[in-house]
C-alpha positions in Angstrom: 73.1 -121.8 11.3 73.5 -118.0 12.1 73.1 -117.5 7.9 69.8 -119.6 8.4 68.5 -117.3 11.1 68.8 -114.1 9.7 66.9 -115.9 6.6 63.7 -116.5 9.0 64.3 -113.6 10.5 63.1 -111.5 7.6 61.4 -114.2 5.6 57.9 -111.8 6.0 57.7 -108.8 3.6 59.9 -105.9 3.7 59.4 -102.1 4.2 59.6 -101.4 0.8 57.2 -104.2 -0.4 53.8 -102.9 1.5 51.5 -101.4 0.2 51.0 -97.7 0.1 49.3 -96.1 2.8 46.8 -94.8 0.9 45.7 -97.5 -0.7 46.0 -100.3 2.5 42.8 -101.4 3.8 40.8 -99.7 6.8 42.0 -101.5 9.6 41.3 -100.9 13.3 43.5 -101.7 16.4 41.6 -104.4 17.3 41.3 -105.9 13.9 44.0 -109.0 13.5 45.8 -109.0 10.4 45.8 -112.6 9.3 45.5 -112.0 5.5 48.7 -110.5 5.8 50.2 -113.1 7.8 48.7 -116.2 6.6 48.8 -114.9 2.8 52.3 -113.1 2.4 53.5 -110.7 -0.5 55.2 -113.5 -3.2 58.8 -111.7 -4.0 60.9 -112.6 -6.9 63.4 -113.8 -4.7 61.6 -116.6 -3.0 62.2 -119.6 -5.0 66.0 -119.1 -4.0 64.9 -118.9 -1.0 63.0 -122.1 -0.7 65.5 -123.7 -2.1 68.0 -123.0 0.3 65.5 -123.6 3.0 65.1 -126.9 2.0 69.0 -127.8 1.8 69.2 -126.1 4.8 66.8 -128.5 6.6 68.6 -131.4 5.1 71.7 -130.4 6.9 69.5 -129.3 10.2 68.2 -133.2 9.7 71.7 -134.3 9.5 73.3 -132.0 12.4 70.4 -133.5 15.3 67.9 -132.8 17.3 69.5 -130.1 19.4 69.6 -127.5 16.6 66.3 -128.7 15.2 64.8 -127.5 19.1 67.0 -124.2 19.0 65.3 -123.1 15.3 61.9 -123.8 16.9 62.7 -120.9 19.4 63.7 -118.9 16.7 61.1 -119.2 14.5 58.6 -118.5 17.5 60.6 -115.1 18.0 60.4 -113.8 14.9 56.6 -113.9 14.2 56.4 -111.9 17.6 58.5 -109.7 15.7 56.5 -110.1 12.4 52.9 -109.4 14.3 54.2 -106.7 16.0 55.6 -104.5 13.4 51.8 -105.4 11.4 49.6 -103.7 13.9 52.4 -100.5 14.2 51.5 -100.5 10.5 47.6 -100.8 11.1 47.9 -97.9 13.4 49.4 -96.1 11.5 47.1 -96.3 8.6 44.7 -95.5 10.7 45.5 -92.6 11.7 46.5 -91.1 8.2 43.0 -92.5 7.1 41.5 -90.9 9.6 43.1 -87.2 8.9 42.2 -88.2 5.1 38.6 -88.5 6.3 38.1 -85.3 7.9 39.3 -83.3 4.9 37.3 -84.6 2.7 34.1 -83.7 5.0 35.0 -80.7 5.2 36.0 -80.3 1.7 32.3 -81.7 0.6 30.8 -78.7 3.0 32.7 -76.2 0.9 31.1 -77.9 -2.4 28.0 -78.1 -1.3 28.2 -73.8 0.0 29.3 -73.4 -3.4 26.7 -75.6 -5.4 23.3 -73.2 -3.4 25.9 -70.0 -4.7 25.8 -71.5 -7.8 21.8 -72.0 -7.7 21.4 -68.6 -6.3 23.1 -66.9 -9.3 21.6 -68.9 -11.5 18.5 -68.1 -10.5 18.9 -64.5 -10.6 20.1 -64.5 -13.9 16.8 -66.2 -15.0 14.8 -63.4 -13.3 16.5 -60.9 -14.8 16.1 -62.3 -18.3 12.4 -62.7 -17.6 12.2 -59.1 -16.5 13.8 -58.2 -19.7 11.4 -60.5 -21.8 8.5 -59.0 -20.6 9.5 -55.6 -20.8 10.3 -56.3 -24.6 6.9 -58.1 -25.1 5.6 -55.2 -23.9 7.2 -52.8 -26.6 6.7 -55.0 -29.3 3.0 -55.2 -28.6 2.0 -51.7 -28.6 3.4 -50.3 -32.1 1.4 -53.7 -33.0 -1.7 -52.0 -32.1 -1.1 -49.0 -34.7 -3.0 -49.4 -38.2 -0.6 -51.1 -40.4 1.3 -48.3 -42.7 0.9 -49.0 -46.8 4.0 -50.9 -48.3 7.2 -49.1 -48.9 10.3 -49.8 -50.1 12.6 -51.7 -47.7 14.7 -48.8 -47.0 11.9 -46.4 -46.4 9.9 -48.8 -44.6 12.8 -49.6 -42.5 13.3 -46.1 -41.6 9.3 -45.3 -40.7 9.5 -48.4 -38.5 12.3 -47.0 -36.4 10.1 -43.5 -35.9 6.8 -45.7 -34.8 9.2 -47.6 -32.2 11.1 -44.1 -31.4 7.3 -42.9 -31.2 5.9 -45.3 -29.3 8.2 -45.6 -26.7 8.3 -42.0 -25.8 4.6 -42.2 -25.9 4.7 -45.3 -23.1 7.4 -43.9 -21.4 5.3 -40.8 -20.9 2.2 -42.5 -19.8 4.1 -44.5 -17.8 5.8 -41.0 -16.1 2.1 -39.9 -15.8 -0.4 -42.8 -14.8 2.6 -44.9 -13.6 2.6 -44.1 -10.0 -1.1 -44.3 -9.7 -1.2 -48.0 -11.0 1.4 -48.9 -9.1 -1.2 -47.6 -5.6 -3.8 -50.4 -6.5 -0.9 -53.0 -5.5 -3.2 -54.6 -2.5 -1.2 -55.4 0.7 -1.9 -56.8 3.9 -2.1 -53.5 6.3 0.3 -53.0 8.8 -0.8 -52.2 12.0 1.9 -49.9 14.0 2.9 -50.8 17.4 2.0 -47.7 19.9 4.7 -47.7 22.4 3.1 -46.9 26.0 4.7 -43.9 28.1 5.9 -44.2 31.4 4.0 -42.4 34.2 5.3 -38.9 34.8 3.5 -36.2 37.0 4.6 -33.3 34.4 3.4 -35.7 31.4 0.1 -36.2 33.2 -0.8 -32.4 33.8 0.1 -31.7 30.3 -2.4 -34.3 28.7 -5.3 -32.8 30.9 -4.6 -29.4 30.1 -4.9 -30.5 26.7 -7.6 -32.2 27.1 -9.2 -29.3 28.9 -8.3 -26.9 25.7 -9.6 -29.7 23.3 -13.4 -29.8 25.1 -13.3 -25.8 25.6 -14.5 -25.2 22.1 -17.6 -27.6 22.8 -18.4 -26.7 25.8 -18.3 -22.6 24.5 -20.8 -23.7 21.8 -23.5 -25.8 24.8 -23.1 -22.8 27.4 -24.0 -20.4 24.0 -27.0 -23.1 23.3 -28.3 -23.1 26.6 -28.2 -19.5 27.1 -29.6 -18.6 24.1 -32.7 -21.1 24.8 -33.1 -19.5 28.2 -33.5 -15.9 27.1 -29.9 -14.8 28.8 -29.5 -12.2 26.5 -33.6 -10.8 25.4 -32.5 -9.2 22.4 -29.8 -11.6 20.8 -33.0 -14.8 21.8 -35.8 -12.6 20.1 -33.4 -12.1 16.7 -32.1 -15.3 16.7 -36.0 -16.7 17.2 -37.5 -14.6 14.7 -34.6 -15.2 11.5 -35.0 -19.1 12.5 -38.6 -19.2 12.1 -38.8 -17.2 8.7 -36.2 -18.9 7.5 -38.0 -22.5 9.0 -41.2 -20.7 7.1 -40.3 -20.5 3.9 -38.2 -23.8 4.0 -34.6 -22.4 4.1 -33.5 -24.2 7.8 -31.0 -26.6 6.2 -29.6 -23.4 4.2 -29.0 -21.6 7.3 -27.4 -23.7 9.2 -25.0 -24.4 6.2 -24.0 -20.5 5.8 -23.9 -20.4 9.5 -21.5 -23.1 9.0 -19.4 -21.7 6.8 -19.9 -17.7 8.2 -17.9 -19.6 11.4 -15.3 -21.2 9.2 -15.2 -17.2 7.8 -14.2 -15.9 11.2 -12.0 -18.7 12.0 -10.0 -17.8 9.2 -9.9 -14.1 10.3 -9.0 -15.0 13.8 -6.3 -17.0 12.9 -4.6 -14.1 10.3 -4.7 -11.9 13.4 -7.5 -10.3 14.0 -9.6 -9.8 17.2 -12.6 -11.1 16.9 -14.8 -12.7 20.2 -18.9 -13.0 20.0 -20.5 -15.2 22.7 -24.0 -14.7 24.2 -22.2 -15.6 28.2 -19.1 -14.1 28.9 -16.5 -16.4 28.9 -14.2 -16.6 32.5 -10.7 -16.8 31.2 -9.3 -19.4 33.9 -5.6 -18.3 34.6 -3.3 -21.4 33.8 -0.7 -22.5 36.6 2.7 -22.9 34.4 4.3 -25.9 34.7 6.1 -26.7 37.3 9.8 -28.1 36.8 10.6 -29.6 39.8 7.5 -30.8 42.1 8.4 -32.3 45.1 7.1 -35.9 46.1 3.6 -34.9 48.2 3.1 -32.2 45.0 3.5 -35.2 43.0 1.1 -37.4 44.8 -1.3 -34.4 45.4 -1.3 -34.1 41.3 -1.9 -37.9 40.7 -4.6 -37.9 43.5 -6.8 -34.7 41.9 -6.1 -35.9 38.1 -7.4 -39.3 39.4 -10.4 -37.9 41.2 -11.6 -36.0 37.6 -11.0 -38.9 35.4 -12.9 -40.9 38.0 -15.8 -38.0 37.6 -15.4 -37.8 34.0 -15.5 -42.1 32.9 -18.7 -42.4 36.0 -20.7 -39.6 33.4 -19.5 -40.9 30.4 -20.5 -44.7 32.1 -24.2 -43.2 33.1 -24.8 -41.5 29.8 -24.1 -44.4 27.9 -25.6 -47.0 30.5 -28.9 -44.8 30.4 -28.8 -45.7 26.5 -28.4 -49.1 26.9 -31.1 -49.3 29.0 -33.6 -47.3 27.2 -33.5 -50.1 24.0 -32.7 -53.2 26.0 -36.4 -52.8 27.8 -35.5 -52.2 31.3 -38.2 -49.4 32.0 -40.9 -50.8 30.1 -43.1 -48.0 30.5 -40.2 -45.3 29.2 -39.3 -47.6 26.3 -42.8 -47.8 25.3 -43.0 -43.7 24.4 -39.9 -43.8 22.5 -41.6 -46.7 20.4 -44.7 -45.4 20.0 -42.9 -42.6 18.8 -40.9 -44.2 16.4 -44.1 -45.8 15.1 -45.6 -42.2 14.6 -42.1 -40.4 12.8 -42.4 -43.8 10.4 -46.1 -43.5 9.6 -45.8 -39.8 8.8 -42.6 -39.9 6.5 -44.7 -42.5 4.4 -48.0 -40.6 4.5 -46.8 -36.9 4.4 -44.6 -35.1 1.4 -41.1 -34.3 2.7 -41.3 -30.9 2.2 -44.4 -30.6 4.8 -42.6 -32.7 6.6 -39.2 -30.8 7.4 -41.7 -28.0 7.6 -43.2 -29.4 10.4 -40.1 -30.5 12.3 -38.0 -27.4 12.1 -41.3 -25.0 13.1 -41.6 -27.6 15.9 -38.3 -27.6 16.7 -37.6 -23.7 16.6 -41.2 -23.6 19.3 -39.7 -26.2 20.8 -36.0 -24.2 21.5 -37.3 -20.8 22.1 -40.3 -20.9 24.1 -41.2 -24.7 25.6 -37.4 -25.2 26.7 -37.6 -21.7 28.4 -41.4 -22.5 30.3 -40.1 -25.5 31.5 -36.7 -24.5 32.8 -38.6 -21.9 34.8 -41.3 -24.1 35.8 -39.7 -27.4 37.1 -42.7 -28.8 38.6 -44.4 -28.2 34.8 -41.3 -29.8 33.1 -41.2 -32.9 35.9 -45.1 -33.4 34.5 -45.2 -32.8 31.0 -41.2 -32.6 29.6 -41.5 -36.3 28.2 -37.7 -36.5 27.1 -36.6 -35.1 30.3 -38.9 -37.6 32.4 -37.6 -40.6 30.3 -34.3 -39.5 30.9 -34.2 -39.0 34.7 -36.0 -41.9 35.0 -34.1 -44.0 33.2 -31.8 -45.8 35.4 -27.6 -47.0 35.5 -26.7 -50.8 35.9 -25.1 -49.5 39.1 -28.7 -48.2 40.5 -30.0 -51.2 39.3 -28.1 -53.6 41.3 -28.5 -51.1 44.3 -32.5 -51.4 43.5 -31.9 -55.5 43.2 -30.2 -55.6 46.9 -32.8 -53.5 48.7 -35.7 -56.1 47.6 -33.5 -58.8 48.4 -32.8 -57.2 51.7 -36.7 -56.1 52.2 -37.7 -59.8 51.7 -35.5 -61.0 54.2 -36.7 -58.4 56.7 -40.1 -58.6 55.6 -40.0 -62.4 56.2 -38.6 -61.9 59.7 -40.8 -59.8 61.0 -44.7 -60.0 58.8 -46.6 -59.5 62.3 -45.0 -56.7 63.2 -45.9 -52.6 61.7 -42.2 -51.9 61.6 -42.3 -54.8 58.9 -43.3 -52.3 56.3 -40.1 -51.1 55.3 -36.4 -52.6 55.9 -34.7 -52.7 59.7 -32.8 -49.5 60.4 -34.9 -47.6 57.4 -36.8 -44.5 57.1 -38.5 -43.7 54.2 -39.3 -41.1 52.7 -42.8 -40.5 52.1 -42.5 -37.6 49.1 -40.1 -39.4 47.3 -40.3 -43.0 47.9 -36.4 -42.8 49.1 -34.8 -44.7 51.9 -32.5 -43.2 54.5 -30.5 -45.4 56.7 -27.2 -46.2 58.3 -25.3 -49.2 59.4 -27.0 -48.8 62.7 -30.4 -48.4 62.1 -33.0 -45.3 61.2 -30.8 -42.2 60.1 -33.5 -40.3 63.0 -33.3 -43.1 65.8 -29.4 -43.0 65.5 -28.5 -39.4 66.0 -32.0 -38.8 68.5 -33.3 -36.1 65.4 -36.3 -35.7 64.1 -38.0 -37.4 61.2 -37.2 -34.1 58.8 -33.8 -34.5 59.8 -32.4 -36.2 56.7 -29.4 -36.2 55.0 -28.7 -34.0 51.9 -28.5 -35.6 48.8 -24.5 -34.9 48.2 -24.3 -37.0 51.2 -26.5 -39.8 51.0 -24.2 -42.4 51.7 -21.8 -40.2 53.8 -18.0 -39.5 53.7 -15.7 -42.1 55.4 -13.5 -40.5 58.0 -11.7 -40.3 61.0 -12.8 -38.5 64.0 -10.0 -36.3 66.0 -10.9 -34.9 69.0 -7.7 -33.3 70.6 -9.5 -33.1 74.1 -9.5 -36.3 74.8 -6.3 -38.3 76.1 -7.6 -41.7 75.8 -6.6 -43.3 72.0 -9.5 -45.2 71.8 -11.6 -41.8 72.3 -8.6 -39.6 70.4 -9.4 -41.4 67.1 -12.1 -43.2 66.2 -13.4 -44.6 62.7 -16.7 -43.1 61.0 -19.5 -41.9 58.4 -19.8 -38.2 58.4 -23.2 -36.8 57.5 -25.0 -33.9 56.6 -28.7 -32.4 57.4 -30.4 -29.1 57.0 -28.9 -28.1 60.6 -26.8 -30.7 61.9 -23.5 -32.1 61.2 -23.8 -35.9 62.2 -20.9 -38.3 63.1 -21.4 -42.1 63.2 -19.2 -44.5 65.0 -17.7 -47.7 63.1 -17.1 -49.0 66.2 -18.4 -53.0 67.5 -18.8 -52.3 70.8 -22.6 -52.1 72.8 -22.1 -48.4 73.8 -21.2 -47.2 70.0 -24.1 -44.7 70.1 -22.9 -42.9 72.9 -19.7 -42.6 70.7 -21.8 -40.9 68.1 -21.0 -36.7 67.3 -24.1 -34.2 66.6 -22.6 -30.4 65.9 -25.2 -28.0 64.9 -24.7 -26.1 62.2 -25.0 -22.7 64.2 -22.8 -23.9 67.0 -19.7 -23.8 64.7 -17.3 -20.8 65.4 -15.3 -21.6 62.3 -14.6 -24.4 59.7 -11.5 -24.9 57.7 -9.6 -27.2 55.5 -7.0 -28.7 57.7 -3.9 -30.5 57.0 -3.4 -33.4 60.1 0.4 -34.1 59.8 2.7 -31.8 57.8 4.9 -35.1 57.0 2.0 -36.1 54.7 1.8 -35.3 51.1 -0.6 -33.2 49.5 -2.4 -30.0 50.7 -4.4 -32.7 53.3 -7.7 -34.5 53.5 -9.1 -33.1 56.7 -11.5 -30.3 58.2 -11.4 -28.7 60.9 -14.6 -27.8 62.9 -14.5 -25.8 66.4 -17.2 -24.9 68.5 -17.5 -23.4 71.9 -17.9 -26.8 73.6 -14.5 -28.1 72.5 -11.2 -26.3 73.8 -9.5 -27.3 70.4 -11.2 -27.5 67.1 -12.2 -31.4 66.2 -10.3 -32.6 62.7 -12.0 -35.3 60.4 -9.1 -36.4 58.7 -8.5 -39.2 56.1 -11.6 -37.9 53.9 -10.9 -39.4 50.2 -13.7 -36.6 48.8 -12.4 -33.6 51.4 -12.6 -30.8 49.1 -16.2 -32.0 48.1 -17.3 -32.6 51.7 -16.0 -29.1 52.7 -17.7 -27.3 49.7 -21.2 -29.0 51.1 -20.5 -28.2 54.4 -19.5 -24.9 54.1 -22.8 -24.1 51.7 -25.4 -25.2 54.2 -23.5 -23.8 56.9 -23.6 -20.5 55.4 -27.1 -20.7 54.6 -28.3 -21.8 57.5 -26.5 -18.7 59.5 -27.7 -16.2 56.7 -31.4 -17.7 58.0 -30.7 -17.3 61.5 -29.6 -13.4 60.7 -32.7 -13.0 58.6 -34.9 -14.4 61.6 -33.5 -12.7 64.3 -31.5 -9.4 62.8 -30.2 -8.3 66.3 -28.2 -11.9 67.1 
């Protein structure tokens, strides 16, 4: 019986009888192995083994049915047994298949790194060998272009052959040293724009551009102030030779030469100036302006001082450059009919003549015309400025001419003189807008935000503000008498006139024109710039005003445009005292 056990025992297939783990199937833990089980390995050794099975259950059969239940138990046992070492096997194939698996991934991304290397060298190689090809197609077609040699002996012909190639290829190497570069210029390529990179704001950086921009224009503006004063007969002598060589040569045809040697006579000195030598002509004597040097360390108010004045000449410099070229725009786009209809009349006339008239008559015409029109007319009118506002056609076209920003001011007083005119048809005030008084001679309107400019301040109708002031300076009102705040500061327009310095009140309330200022000119004792609080930066954007009615001088401070305000202040101020002294000598 025991002999019989160990039989079932290890009836399945041994260690040594599997197969080899890499050649097993793929099998998962899940997967039940019932090939294995149900279709066993056949050994050598199990016919014996049958055999003695089968005598084996002829003695079971003979023993009883007691044994015949204990082999069941047995048998049951060892397939456990049998099953269980199976799936240890699975897993373990598995895994090794698994491991097998990943390095042949990783082997196949090696291959295929190698395989684009491969590729790459390959095609190098082929671009090389073209390269090669044509550069020999190239050297075997020129010495075909020579004139075929008469027949020689193959030795001797042999020989001249390797001269003409020796002979040609120096040749094309040399005109490939000598015209080579140049060819290789007409390659066309997209153009590359750079990138500027933008500096950072810096106070020093800032006074060093406007300096330079300064230098730049002082060349230009030398050569207008030289124009102007040569067409206004600043210097008599220097105007009457300059007059009298223009129009000979204008005479006898020779303008364009001129100005050509003039052209290069200035180039001439140039040249000498800059190899040392001292050499200044100018009809006006030029005002050398000292130049500050540059400051290392500026403190924070010196900082924002600098920023505010560079600000407040760019700001001048862009609104001319805006007019000038708005005043263009506006002369061909039709917006003064009347002005645009000279310059094409004009245009017509210059047309007609160039066809009709030979052009040597013709530039006679225009540069005797234009030497008259320098010299003498220029000179007549700039004395005469009532005969230049008359008959001075270019001037008149461009005074008249007008900005887009005049425009839309133009645009909202009609709009604003319909409404009022629609409020108020019955009445006589109804002729002009509320709060308006016009100005008979020139057709211009002086108002405030309360009403007339006259009817505001108690004036009289001549009582106008000056044209610097128009629209007035905002400001702040200080009067250091007062204790009250509301009467210590208050918010304003400054104005003006040919004898009064006006203040108007911002203020909301009923009683604001009581709140009003009127100083007269000849009541000030003395007027200043002023600074309000030393804490803030900058040399200050107040004046100070004292008269003998106030016990401390009154300050209007916060003034964006102080140094322009003072500067008109200060002029009419001055003249209207060097009046009074001229009137009455003795006061």
């Amino acid at each position: 019986m025991l002999k019989r056990l160990d039989r079932i025992r290890f009836r399945g297939q041994r260690r040594d009888e599997f197969l080899d783990m890499a050649e097993s199937p793929n099998t998962s833990d899940t997967e039940c192995s019932e090939d294995i089980m149900i279709k066993p390995h056949i050994s050598v050794r199990e016919p014996e083994e049958l055999k003695e099975a089968e005598a084996e259950q002829q003695n079971d059969t003979q023993a009883g049915p007691g044994s015949f239940s204990a082999t069941l138990q047995d048998d049951s046992r060892t397939d456990l047994n049998e099953v269980k070492g199976h799936l240890e096997i699975a897993l373990l194939e598995k895994h090794f298949l698994q491991e097998e698996l990943r390095k042949l991934k990783e082997e196949s991304n090696v291959d295929s790194l190698r395989q684009e290397l491969e590729k790459e060298r390959c095609r190098r190689l082929e671009l090389e060998q073209k390269i090669n090809d044509t550069l020999k197609s190239r050297l075997e077609d020129s010495p075909s272009q020579t004139p075929k040699a008469t027949t020689l002996p193959p030795a001797a012909s042999s020989s001249a052959d390797k001269q003409k190639e020796t002979l040609s290829n120096s040749f094309l190497k040399w005109l490939y040293d000598r015209f080579g570069v140049y060819v290789e210029d007409f390659h066309f390529q997209p153009e590359e724009t750079p990138v500027e990179t933008e500096e950072p704001l810096s106070a020093k950086r800032l006074t060093e551009n406007m300096r330079r921009l300064k230098r730049g224009f002082r060349p230009v503006t030398n050569f207008t102030r030289n124009l102007s004063a040569l067409s206004s007969w600043y210097s008599v002598y220097t105007s009457a030779i300059a007059f009298i060589v223009y129009m000979y040569a204008a005479w006898h045809g020779w303008a364009i030469p001129m100005f050509l040697f003039l052209a290069i006579l200035r180039l001439s000195l140039n040249y000498l100036i800059s190899r040392g030598w001292r050499i200044q002509w100018s009809i006006v004597p030029e005002v050398s302006e000292p130049e500050e040097p540059p400051k290392e360390d500026l403190t924070v108010s010196e900082k924002f001082q600098l920023v505010l004045d560079v600000a407040q000449k760019a700001q001048n410099l862009f609104g001319k450059m805006a007019n000038i070229l708005e005043k263009i725009k506006n002369l061909f786009m039709w917006v003064q009919p009347e002005l645009t209809q000279k310059l094409y009349i004009g245009l017509w006339v210059a047309l007609i003549s160039s066809c009709l008239l030979p052009y040597q008559l013709l530039g006679f015409i225009i540069g005797v015309y234009a030497g008259i029109k320098f010299f003498i007319i220029d000179f007549i009118f700039k004395s005469c400025p009532k005969l230049r506002q008359r008959y001075d056609t270019p001037y008149i076209i461009w005074t008249n001419l007008p900005t887009d920003l005049q425009l839309k001011e133009r645009s909202n007083a009609q709009l604003s003189r319909r409404v009022t005119t629609s409020g108020a048809r019955g009445s006589v005030s109804a002729a002009a807008p509320l709060g308006v008084s016009r100005d008979e001679d020139g057709g211009r309107y002086y108002s405030t935000k309360r009403g007339a400019f006259h009817d505001v301040f108690n004036l009289p109708e001549s009582e106008r503000p000056l044209t610097v002031c128009e629209n007035g300076w905002r400001c702040c009102l200080i009067n250091r008498d007062r204790k009250t705040p509301t009467d210590y500061i208050r918010n304003g327009v400054l104005y003006v006139t040919d004898n009064h310095l006006c203040f108007e009140s911002s203020s909301s309330r009923s009683g604001s024109s009581k709140r009003n200022k009127v100083i007269k000119l000849l009541d000030i004792t003395d007027i200043q710039k002023y600074k309000v609080l030393s804490v803030l930066p900058g040399s200050g954007m107040g004046i100070s005003i004292a008269t003998p009615s106030t016990q401390k001088p009154m300050v209007f401070g916060a003034m964006i445009h102080r140094d322009e305000a003072f500067d008109a202040i200060f002029l009419q101020y001055t003249k209207v005292v060097s009046m009074a002294t001229a009137i009455n000598p003795e006061t």
